[in-house]
N, C-alpha and C positions, 0 to 999 in steps of 0.2 A: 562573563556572566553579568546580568544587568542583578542594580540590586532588588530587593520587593520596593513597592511603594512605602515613603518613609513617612511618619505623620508627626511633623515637629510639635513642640508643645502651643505653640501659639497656632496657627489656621494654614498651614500648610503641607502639600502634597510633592511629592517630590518622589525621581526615581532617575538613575542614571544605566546609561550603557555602550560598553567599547564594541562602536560597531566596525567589520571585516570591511570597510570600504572607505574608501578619498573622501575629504571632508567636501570635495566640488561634488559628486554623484549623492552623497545625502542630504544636501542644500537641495540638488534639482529635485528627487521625491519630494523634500517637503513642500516644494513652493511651486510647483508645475500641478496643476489641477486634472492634468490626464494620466499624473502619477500616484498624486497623493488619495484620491479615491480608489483605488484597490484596497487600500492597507488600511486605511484610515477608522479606529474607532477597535471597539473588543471584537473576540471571535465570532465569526457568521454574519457580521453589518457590511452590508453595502452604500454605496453614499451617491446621492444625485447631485452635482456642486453646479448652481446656478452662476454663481461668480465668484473669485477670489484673486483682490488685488492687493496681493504685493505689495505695497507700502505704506507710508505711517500717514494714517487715516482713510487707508484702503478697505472696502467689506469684502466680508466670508461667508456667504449663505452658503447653508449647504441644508439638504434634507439625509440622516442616515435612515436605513432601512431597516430593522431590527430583523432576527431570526425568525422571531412571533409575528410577524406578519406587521408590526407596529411602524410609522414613522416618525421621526423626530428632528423637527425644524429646527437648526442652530441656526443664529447669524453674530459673529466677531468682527470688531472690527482690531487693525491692526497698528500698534503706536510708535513701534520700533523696529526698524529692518536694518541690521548690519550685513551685508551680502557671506555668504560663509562664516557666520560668528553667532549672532543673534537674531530672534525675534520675540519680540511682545507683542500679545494681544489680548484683547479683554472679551470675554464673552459676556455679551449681552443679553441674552436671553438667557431664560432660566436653565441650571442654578449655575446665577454670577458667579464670574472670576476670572481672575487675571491671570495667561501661562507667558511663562519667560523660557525658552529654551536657547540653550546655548551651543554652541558647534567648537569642538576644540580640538587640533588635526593634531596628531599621534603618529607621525611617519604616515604611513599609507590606511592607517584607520583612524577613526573618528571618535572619540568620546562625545557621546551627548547627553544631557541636564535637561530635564524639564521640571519645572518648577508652576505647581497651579497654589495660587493666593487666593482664597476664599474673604469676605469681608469679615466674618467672625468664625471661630475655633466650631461652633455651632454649627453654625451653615454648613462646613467642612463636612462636622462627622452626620449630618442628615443626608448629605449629597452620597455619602461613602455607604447608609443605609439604606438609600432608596434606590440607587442606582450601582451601585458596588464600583464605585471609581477607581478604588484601589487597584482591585483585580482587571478593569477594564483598560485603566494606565498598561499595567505590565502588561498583559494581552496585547495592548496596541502597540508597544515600544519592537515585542519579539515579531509581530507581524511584517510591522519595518525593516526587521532584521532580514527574514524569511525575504519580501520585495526586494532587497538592495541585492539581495545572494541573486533571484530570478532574475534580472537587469542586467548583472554584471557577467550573466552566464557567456563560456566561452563554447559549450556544444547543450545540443539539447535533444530528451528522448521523450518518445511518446508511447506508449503501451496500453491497449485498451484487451479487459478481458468477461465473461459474462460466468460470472463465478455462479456454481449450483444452490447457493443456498440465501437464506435474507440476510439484508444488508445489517441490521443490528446485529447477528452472527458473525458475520464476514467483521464489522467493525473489530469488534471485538478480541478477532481474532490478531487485528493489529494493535490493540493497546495492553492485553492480555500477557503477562511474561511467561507465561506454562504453555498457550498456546502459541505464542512467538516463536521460541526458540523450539518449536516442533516442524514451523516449515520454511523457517527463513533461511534463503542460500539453494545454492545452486544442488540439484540429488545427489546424494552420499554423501551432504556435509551433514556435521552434527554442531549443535553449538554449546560446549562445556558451560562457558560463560554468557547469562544472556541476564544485563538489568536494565529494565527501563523505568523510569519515570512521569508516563504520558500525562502530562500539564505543561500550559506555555514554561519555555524556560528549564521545565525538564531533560534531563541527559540520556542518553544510550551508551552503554558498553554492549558489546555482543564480540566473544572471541568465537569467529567459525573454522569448524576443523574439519579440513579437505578427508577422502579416503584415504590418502596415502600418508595423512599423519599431521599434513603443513597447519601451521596455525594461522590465519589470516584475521587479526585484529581488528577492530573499527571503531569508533564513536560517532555521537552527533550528539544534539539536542532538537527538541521538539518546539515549533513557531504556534501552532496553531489547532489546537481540538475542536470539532464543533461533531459532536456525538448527533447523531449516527451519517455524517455526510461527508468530511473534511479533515484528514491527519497533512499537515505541511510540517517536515521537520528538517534536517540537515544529517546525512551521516558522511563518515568519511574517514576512508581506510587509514590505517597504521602504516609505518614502515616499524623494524626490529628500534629504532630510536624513541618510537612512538609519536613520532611527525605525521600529522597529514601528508598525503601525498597527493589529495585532491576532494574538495567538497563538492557534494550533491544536495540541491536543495529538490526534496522530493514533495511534491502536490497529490495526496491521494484522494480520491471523488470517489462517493457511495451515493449511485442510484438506482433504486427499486425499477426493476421489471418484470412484473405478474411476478412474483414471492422469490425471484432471483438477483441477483446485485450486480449492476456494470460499473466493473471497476476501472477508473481511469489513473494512471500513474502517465506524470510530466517531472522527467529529474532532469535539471538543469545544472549541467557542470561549471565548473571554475575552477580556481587556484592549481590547477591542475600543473604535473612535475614531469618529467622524462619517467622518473622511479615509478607514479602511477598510471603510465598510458596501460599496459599490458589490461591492466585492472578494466580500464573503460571501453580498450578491444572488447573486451568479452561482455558488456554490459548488459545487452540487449538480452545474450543469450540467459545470462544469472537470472536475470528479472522474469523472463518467461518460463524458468525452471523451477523459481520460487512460488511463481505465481502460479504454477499446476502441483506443486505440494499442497499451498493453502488450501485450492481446491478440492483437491480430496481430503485434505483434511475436516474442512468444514461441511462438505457435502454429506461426508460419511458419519457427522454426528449425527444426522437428522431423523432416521429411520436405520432399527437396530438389525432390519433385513434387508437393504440397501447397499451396494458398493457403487460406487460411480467412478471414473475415472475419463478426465477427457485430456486430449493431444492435441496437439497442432505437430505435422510432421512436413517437412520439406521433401514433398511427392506427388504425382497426379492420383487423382482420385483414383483412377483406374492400376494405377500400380499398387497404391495402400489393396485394393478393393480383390485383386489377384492375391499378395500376399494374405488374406484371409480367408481366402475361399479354394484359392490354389493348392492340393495336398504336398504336391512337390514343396513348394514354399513354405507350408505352414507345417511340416518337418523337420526344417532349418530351424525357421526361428521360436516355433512352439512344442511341440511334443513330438519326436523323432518318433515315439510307439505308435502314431498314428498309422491305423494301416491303407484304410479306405473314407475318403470324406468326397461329396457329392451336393452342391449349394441347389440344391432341391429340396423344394417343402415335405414335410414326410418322411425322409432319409434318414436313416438312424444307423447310428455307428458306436462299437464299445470298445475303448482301449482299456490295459490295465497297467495300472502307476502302481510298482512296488514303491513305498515308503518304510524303512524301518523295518525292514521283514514283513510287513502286513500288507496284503493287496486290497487296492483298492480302483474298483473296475469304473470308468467313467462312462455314462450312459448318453450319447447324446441325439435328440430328433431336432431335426430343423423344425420350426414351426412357420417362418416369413422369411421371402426372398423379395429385396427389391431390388435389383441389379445397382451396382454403384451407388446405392443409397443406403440399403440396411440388411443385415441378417440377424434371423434371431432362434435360437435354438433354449428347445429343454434340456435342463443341464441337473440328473441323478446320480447316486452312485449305488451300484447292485449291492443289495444285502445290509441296506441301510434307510431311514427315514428319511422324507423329504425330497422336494421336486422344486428346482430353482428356472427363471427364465435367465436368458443371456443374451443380449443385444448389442452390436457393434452398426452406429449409425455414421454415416460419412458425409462432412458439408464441406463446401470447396470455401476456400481461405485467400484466394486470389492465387497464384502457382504452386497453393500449396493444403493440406489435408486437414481438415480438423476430424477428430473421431472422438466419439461419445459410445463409451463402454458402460454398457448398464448390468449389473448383476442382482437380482431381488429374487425375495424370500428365502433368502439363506437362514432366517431362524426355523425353518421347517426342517433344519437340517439336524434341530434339537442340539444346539453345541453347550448345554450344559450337560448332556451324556456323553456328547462325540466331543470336546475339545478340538479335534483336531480340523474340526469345521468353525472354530470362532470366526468372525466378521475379520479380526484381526489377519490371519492367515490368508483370510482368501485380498483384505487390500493389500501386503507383502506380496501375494504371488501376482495380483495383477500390475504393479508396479512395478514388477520385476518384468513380467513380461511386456510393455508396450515400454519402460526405458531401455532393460538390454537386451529384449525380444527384437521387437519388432522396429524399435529406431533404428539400433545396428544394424542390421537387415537392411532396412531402406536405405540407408546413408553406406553399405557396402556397394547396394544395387543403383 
């Protein structure tokens, strides 16, 4: 853990940390100019570096970018370069000062020292008020942290998903501890244990618990907040010792699409053990399982007559598009009581679902047939209030199905009389149905 920024009594700034990498690969970030501008400065600055030479009496222009739209022209020049050990340089430009950082190899990690000297104790605490140097120190130190983990990566994944609801939501959902541990982990886990932290430097615990009972452990900490655009953090499984068994440094991207969020996830693995391959087998698959929880999760806050639920299924459009229109198939994997269904506009069909002793008769009229693209049907129940639409739309994914399930104005259904039509119920059964429904099915066939 790196410490906070320390403010000695006389004019200095100072902050240490043991970083997970070779004191030769954190030498090369600092001092390679195609490195050190990723990282370079607090969360959300990008940096334009005109030049920067490497040695004693060498410049360092650089322009950073601010978040706000601002720029901010540094130029350093540098006094001291001991290759893997030290450097000093004195900033020249406003607000002066002189940083000494030091490199000190630790086995196979790094302790680093940065020390900024200000000309008076004044100056210091104006620069710390105007500019929050403190907090922009330790932001940039963990950022470092975060780049040395991406560089050193020994596999790497890529995940892009177009979540239903806005990106301020969506964020939220990932720094949120109540919403976290409602959709993190792969379906049927639950997480007993779920604390996080979300500030640079902050930790994660999250113990998740498989169906069958297993506990599967994890930690990290968090590199990087930049609300509502940017979580970089590190997590990384337990063993029963509570060893790593391998680090993920995860990059998550929020950007707005007409009032929806494309979310992008890049984990970049390392440290990785024999004990944790099994884990990173499966990773692809965990991260797209979590990522269709948040989904509905977040989607289903938004409108209290709304269910949404979207898939990606490994099938041709044409076989998802059969399994739901097909009555033979949609038997198997939906309601055996079905007796007659016919993917025609108009078409109306009533089965009746005993629940608890009480019948309850489902009313349904197709309303839109687009072949291989969408159906959508009025969805009643006899002897009861309220009239819901139901839309299963189909986009091809490259070999494979995405389906967007829409269910709306289920509060017509009055569930502060009928309970048994809460919003709740109906995203349980349809989560029930398109995971052990209709995956199984596909993945039988």
């Amino acid at each position: 853990m790196a410490t906070d920024a320390i403010l000695s009594p006389s004019r200095e700034l100072t902050i240490t940390k043991l970083l997970n990498a070779p004191v030769e690969l954190v030498w090369k970030v600092w001092t390679d100019p195609e490195h050190i501008k990723y990282w370079w400065g607090p969360n959300g600055f990008t940096n334009t570096i005109s030049e920067m030479a490497v040695k004693p009496g060498g410049d360092w222009n650089l322009i950073m970018h601010g978040p706000d739209g601002k720029d901010y022209k540094n130029k350093s020049v540098f006094k001291e370069v001991i290759k893997n050990e030290k450097i000093v340089y004195e900033h020249v430009s406003f607000p002066k000062h002189q940083s000494t950082i030091t490199f000190t190899k630790k086995g196979n990690k790094t302790l680093i020292a940065i020390q900024m000297v200000f000309e008076t104790a004044e100056e210091r605490d104006n620069t710390i008020k105007t500019f929050k140097a403190d907090i922009g120190l330790k932001q940039n130190i963990y950022r470092l942290e975060g780049y040395l983990r991406k560089v050193s990566a020994e596999k790497e994944v890529t995940l892009s998903r177009l979540i239903n609801a806005p990106r301020e939501m969506v964020f939220k959902a990932w720094t949120d501890r109540e919403q976290l541990k409602k959709w993190w982990g792969p379906k049927g886990f639950t997480n007993p244990v779920c604390e996080i932290d979300s500030t640079p430097g902050g930790t994660i615990l999250i113990h998740m618990k498989a169906a069958d009972g297993t506990m599967h452990p994890m930690d990290g900490e968090f590199h990087e907040i930049v609300e509502p655009e940017k979580i970089v953090f590190t997590s990384a499984a337990l063993n029963k010792n509570g060893e790593r068994v391998f680090e993920v440094l995860n990059t998550v991207t929020f950007h707005d699409e007409n009032g929806k969020t494309r979310l992008t996830l890049h984990a970049a693995i390392s440290n990785s053990t024999d004990e944790g391959k099994p884990y990173l087998d499966g990773m692809n698959e965990g991260w797209s399982q979590s990522t269709d929880r948040l989904n509905d999760l977040v989607s289903n806050q938004i409108n209290p007559g709304l269910v949404t639920i979207e898939r990606i299924f490994n099938a041709s459009i044409e076989k998802v598009w059969q399994a739901l229109t097909d009555i033979d198939q949609m038997k198997v994997w939906y309601f055996p009581q079905l007796e007659e269904f016919k993917p025609e506009e108009g078409f109306t069909t009533t089965l009746n679902i005993n629940k608890n002793g009480k019948e309850y008769p489902h009313i349904w009229k197709v309303t839109e047939v687009k072949p291989l693209k969408k159906i959508s049907l009025e969805w009643k129940y006899g002897g009861f209030p309220g009239n819901s639409l139901l839309s299963f739309e189909l986009f091809p994914e490259g070999n494979k199905t995405r389906l967007l399930l829409t269910h709306e104005k289920l509060d017509t259904f009055v569930p502060d009389k009928y309970p048994e039509f809460g919003k709740e119920n109906f995203i349980g059964g349809w989560t029930y149905f398109m995971d052990e429904g209709l995956r199984e099915y596909l993945e039988r066939n």
